[in-house]
C-alpha positions as CSV (number, residue, x, y, z in Angstrom):
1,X,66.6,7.0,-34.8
2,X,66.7,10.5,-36.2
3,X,69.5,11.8,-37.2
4,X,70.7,15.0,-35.8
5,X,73.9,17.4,-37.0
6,X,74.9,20.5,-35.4
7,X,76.8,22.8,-38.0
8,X,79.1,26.0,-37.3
9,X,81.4,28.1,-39.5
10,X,81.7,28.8,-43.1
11,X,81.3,31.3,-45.4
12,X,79.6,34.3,-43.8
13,X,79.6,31.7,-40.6
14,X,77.1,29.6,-42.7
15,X,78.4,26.2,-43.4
16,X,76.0,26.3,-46.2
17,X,77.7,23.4,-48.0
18,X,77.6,21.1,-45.6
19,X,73.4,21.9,-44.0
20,X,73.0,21.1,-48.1
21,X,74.7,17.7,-47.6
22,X,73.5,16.7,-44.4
23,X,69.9,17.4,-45.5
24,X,70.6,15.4,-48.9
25,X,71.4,12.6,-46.4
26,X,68.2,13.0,-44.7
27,X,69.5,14.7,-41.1
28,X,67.7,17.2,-39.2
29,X,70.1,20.3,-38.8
30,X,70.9,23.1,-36.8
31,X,73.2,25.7,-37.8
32,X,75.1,29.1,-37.0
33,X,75.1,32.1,-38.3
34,X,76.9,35.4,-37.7
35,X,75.3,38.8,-39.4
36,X,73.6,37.5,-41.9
37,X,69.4,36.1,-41.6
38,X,68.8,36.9,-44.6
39,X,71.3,33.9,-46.4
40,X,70.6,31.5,-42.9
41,X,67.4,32.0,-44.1
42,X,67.7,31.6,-47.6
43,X,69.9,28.2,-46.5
44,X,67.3,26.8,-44.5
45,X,64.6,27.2,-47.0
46,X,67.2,25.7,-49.4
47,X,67.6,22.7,-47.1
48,X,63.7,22.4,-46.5
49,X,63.4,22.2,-50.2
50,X,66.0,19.3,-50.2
51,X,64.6,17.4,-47.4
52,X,60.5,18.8,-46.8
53,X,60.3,16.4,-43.6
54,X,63.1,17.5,-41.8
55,X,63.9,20.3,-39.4
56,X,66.4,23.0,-39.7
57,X,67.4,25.5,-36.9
58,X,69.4,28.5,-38.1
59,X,71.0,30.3,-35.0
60,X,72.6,33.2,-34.5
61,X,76.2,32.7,-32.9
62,X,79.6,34.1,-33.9
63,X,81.5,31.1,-34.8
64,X,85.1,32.2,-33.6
65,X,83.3,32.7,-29.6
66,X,84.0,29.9,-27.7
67,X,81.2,30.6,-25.5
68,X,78.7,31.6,-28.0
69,X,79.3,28.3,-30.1
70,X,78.6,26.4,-26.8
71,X,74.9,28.2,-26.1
72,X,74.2,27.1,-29.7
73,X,74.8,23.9,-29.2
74,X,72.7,23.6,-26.2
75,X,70.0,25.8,-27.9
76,X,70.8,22.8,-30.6
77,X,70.1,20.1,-28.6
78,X,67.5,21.1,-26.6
79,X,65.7,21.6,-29.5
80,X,66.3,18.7,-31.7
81,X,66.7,16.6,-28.5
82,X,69.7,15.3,-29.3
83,X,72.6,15.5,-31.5
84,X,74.7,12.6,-33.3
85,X,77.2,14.7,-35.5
86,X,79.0,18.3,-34.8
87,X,80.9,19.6,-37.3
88,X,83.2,23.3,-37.4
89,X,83.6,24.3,-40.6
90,X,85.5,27.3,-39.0
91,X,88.2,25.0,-37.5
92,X,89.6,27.7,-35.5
93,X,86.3,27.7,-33.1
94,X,86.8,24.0,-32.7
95,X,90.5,25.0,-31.4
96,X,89.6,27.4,-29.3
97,X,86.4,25.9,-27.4
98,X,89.3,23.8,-25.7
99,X,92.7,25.3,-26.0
100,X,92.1,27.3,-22.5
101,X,93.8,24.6,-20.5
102,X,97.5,25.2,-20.0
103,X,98.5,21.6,-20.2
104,X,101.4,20.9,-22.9
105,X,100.1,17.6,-23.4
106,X,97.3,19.1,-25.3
107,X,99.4,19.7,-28.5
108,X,97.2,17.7,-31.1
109,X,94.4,17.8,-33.2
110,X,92.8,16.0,-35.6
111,X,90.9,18.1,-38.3
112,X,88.5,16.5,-40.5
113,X,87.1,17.7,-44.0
114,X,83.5,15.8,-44.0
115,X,82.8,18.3,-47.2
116,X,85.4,16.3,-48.8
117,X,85.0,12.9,-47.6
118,X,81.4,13.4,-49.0
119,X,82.8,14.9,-52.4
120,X,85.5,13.0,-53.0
121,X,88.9,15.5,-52.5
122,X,89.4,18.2,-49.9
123,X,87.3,20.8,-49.5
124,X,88.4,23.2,-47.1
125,X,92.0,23.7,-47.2
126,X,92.1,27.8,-46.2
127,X,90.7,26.2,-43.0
128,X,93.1,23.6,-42.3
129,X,96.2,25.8,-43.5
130,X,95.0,28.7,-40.8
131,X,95.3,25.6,-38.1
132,X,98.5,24.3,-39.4
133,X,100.0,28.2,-37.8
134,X,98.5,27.5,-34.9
135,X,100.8,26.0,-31.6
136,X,99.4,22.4,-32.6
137,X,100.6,19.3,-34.5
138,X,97.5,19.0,-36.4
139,X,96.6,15.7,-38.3
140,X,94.1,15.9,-41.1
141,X,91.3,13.4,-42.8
142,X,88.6,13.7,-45.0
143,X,88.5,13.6,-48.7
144,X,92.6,12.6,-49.6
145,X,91.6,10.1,-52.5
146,X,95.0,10.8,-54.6
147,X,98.9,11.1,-53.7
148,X,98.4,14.5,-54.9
149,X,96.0,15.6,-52.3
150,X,98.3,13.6,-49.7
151,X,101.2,15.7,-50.7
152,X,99.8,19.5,-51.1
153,X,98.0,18.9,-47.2
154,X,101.5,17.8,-46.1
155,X,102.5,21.0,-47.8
156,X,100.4,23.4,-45.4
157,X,102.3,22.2,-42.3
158,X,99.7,18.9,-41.3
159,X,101.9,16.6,-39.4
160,X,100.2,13.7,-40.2
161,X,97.6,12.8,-43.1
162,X,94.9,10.3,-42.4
163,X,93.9,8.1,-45.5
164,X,90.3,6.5,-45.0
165,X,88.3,5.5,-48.5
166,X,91.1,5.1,-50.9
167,X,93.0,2.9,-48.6
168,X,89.9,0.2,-48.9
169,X,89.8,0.6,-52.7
170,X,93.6,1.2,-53.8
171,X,95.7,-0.3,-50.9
172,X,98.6,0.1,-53.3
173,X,98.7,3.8,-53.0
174,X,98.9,3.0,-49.0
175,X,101.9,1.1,-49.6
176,X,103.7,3.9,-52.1
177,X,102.8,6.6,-49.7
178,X,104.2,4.5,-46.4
179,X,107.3,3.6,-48.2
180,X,107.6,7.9,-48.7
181,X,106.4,9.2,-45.8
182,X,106.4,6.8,-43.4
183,X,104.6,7.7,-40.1
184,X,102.9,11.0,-41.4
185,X,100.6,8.2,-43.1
186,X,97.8,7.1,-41.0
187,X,94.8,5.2,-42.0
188,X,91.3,5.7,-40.3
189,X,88.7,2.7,-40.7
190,X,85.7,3.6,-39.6
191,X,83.1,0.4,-39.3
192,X,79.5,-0.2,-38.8
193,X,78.9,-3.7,-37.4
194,X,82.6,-4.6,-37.7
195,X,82.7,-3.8,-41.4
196,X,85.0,-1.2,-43.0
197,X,82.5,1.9,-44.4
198,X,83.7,4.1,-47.0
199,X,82.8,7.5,-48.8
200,X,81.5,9.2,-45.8
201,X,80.2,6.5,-43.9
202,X,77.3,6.3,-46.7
203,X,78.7,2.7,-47.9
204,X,79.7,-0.7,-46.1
205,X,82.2,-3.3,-47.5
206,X,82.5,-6.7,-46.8
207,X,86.3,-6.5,-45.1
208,X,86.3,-7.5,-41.4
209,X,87.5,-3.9,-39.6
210,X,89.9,-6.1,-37.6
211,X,91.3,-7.8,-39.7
212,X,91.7,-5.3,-42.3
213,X,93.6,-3.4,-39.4
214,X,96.0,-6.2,-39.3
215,X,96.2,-5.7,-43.2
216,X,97.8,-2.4,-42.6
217,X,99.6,-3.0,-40.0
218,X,101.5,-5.7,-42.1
219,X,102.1,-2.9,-44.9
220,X,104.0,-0.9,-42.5
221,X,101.2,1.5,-41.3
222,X,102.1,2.9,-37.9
223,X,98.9,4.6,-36.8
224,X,94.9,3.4,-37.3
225,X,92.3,5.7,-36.0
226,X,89.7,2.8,-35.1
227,X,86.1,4.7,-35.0
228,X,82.7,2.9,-34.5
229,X,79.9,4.4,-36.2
230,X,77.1,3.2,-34.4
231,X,79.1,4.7,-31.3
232,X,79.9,8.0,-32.7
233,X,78.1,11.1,-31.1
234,X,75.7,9.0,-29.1
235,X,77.2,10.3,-25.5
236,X,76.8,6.7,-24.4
237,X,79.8,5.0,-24.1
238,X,82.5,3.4,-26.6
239,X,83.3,0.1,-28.1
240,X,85.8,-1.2,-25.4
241,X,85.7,-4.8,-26.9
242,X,86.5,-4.0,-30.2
243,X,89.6,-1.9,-28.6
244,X,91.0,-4.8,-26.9
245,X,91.0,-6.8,-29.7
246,X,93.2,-4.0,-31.6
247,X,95.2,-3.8,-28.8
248,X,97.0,-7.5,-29.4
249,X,97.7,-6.1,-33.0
250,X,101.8,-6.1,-33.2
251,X,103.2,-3.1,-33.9
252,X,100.2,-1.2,-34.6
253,X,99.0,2.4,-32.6
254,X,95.4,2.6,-32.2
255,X,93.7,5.8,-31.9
256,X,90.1,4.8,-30.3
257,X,87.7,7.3,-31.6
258,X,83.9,7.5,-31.7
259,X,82.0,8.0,-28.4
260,X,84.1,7.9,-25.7
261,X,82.2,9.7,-22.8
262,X,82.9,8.4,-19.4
263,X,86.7,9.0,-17.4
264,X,86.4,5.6,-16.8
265,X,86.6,4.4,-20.7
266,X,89.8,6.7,-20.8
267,X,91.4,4.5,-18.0
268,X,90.5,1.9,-19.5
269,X,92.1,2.8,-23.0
270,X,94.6,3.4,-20.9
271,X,95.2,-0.2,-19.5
272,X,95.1,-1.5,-22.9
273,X,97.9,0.3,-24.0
274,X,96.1,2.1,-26.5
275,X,98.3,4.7,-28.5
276,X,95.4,7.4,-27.9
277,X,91.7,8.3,-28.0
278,X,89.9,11.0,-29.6
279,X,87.1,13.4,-27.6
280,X,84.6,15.3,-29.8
281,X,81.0,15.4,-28.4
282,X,81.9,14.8,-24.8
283,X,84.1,18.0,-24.7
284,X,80.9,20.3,-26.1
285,X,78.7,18.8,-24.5
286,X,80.7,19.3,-20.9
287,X,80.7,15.6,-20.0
288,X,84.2,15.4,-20.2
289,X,87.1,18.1,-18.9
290,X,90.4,18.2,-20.7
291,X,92.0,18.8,-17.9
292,X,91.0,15.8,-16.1
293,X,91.0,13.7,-19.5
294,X,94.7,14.6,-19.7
295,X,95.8,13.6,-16.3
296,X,94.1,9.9,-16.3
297,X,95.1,9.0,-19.3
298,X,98.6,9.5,-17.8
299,X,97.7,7.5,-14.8
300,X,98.0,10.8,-12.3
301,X,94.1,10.6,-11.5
302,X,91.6,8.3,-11.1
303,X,88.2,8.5,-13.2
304,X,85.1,9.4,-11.3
């Protein structure tokens, strides 16, 4: 299967960065820009260069409109045919395509830095300091490889910091920063075929995702955010096996995450006692409404 990413935000609304990376990794990619053709241009000829078999679709869309960013991505989809990755580099776009509901249960928000989990240490930290003022508790991933980085993100008002490669190769670190911080730490393991991937989702390591979860949960890690790759972005359904499983683990709140696109999925989250579930593609794509998202996952409505 191709792979397809839709990109928005950035300097001069260009996520140039990232259409670099994402055609380095071999993905077709569509991407916004504001008033600028002339570097979109410049960008996808850069990206062409990179990648001479792929396709790259600069659009012009003011990232901070709600409205405008959702045309693009169904100008996006339409003509890539489908998409498996969105990303906001803008951040504040991604807040706002959804923060017209009214509902105070929808307080939360996980940002995450891909340009840093692909280089290696956080990348965009005006981006995720501008959502720290905003009315959310906003967790962050992507990238957080030392106690260092850990530490200044907490700085910039994140509620919660989400560990992902370094806790597979330095599960001491894990350990130190629990013992300090206690349930600000989360962990996100992301598998492919059960197995824990790392750096980006570019490598796989031998360690059971399951049982690895249990790992953590022994070291005093309150939170995993569980994410199937193969599932992720697909708009077909998530991995409700693999949930119940985590859902025996002692102790342990799972955050399912990784295409979750039906009402009846959330319900059934729901049943397993699941600590909470994460919606991404569904929302752009309009196959899932907050609103409604919100009131069966506290039992108030049934899924369609």
């Amino acid at each position: 299967m191709t792979n397809n990413v839709f990109i928005t935000g950035g300097s001069r609304g260009i996520g140039a960065a990232a259409v670099l990376a994402f055609a380095r990794a071999g993905y077709n990619v569509a991407f916004t820009y504001n008033s600028h053709p002339d570097a979109a241009d410049a960008v996808r000829r850069q990206a062409e260069e990179i990648n001479p078999g792929g396709l790259y679709l600069a659009i012009r869309a003011d990232a901070g409109d709600p409205a405008q960013v959702r045309a693009a991505v169904a100008r996006a989809e339409q003509e890539l045919v489908s998409l498996q990755v969105l990303v906001c580099n803008a951040g504040i776009a991604q807040v706002k395509l959804f923060t017209d509901t009214t509902d105070e249960d929808w307080r939360r928000m996980m940002a995450v830095d891909l340009d840093g989990a692909k280089d290696g240490s956080p990348q965009n930290r005006t981006v995720i300091g501008q959502l720290c003022k905003l009315p959310l508790s906003v967790e962050v991933g992507g990238g957080m490889r030392t106690e260092a980085d850990v530490e200044a993100t907490l700085a910039l008002g994140a509620e919660r910091v989400i560990l992902g490669t370094v806790a597979v190769e330095d599960f001491g670190m894990v350990e130190r920063l629990v013992a300090r911080w206690g349930a600000r730490i989360a962990v996100g393991v992301d598998a492919r075929g059960g197995k824990v991937a790392t750096r980006g989702w570019r490598e796989v390591s031998d360690l059971d995702g399951v049982a690895f979860c249990q790992k953590l949960a022994d070291a005093g890690v309150a939170t995993v955010i569980y994410t199937d790759i193969g599932r992720d972005g697909a708009l077909s359904g998530t991995n409700l096996d693999i949930y119940a499983r985590l859902s025996g683990i002692a102790g342990l709140q799972v955050i399912a995450s990784g295409g979750v696109s039906f009402e009846t999925e959330i319900a059934a989250l729901r049943d397993m006692g699941l600590y909470g579930c994460i919606l991404g593609k569904a929302l752009y794509a309009g196959k899932l409404r907050l609103e409604r998202a919100l009131a069966i996952a506290r039992g108030e409505a049934q899924p369609c």
